[in-house]
ZADORO-6261 format. One line per field, with one value per residue (C-alpha): residue in three letters; y, x, z. Coordinates in steps of 0.1 Angstrom, whole numbers. Layout:
BEGIN
res c(Ala  ...)
c2 c(Y  ...)
c1 c(X  ...)
c3 c(Z  ...)
end
This chain:
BEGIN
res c(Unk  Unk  Unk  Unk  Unk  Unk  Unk  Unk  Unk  Unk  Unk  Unk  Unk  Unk  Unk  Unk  Unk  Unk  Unk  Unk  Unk  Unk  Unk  Unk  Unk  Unk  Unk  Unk  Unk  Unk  Unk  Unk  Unk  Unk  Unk  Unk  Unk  Unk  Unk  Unk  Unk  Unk  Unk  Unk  Unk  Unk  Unk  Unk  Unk  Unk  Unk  Unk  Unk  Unk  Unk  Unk  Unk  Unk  Unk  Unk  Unk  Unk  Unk  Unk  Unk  Unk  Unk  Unk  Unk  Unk  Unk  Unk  Unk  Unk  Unk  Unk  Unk  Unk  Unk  Unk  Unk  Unk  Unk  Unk  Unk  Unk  Unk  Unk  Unk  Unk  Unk  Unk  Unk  Unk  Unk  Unk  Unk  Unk  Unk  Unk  Unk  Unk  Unk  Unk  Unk  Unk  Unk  Unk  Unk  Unk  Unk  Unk  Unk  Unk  Unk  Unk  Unk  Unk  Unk  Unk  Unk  Unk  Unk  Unk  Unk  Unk  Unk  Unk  Unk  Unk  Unk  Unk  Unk  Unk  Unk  Unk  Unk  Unk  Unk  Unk  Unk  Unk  Unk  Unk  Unk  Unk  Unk  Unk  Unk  Unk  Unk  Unk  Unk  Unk  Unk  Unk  Unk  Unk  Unk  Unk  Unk  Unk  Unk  Unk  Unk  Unk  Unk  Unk  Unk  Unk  Unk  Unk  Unk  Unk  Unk  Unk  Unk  Unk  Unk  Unk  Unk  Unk  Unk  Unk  Unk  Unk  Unk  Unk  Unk)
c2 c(991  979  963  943  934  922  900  889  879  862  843  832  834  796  777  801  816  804  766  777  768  788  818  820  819  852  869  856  886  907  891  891  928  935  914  938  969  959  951  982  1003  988  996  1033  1036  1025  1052  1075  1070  1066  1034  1030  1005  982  982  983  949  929  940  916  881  863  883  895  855  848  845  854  888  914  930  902  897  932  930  895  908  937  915  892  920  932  897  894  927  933  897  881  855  835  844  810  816  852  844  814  835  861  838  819  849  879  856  844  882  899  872  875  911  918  893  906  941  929  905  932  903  908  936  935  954  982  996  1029  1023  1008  1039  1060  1039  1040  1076  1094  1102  1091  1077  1077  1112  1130  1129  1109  1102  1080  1111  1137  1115  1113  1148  1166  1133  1147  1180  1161  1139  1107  1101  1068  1058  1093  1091  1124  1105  1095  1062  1026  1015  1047  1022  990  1009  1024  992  972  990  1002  1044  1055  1086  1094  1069  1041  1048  1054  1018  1003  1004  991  964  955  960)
c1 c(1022  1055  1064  1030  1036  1073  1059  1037  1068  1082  1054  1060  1096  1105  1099  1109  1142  1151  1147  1161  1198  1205  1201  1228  1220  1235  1209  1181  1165  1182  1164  1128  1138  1136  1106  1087  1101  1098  1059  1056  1074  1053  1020  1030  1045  1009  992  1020  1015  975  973  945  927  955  953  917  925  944  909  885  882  915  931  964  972  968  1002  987  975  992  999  1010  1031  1050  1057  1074  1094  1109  1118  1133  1155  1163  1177  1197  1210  1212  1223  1240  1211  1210  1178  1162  1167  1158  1128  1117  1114  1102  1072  1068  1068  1046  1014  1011  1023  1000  968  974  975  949  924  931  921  888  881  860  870  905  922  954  952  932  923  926  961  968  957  977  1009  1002  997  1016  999  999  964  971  984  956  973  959  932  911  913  904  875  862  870  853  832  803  799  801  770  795  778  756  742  733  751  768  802  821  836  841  805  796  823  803  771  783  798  770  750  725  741  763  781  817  827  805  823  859  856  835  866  888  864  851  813)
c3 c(1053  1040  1076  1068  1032  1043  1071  1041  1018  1045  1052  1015  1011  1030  998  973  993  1022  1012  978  977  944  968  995  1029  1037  1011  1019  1043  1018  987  1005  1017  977  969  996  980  946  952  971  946  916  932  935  900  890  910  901  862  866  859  883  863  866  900  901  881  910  930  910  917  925  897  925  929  889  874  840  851  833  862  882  851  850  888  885  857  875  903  883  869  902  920  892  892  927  939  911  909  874  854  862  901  899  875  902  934  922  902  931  957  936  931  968  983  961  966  1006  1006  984  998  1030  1021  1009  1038  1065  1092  1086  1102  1092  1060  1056  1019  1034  1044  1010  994  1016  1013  969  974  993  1020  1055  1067  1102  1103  1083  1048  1020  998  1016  1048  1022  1012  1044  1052  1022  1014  1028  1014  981  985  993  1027  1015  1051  1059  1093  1088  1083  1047  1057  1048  1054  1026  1006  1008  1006  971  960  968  945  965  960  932  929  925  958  942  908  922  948  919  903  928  939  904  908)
end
């Protein structure tokens, strides 16, 4: 995932670093480098603390892209503190890229998760990446769901699988259960 989210920052990272001459040339792979890691290391530090509902949070609506969300707020701020630390960038620069970067990463990624058209990020791998574990190698939450789901009633279509059509089947309302509560929260229903 984090080879993802950094193709991701640099998607974003022209106009707020590369175009930016308050960050030297010679930095700028280095300074989108940390924006990746900063993002990646905040999301964990959520799941790590079990702050789940903040991170259910950047799930609802546009909330990831909203400069105002708390969340969006706190992850901003510890970038800001890193570039400065780390690069010697004034608070205004530091405070810019990061502003400009952190909404527009965090929208993309997040609306990709929740697009079922769009491939490139999975929620599952998300999950895995925040926790720990490794999805494609049989680690994580979202394999021990699937594993175990079934034995716990979290099969919703009754196809003798737990997987992500159970998710949209419990999110959309139409089953409950602990899956419908736990992606209820992470997709806001």
């Amino acid at each position: 995932m984090f080879d993802q989210l950094t193709d991701l920052v640099k998607q974003y990272g022209n106009e707020a670093v590369v175009n930016n001459t308050a960050v030297p040339n010679e930095q700028n792979e280095a300074v989108m480098n940390e924006a990746s890691s900063s993002i990646l290391d905040s999301l964990k530090g959520m799941v790590a603390n079990g702050n789940i509902s903040d991170l259910a949070g950047l799930f609802k609506g546009n909330n990831a892209a909203d400069s105002s969300n708390p969340t969006v707020q706190q992850i901003t701020e510890q970038l800001t503190g890193s570039l400065g630390e780390k690069f010697g960038l004034s608070s205004e620069t530091a405070s810019g890229v990061a502003g400009s970067l952190i909404p527009k990463v965090l929208g993309s990624l997040i609306g990709k998760a929740k697009d079922p058209n769009d491939s490139s990020f999975q929620i599952s791998d998300i999950i895995g990446a925040l926790t720990g574990g490794d999805s494609q190698s049989g680690g994580g939450l979202m394999d021990a769901i699937s594993k175990y789901g079934g034995q716990f009633g979290l099969d919703q279509d009754g196809d003798g699988q737990v997987n992500m059509k159970d998710a949209v089947v419990a999110v959309s309302g139409k089953s409950g259960g602990f899956l419908g509560g736990l992606l209820g929260k992470l997709f806001g229903k």
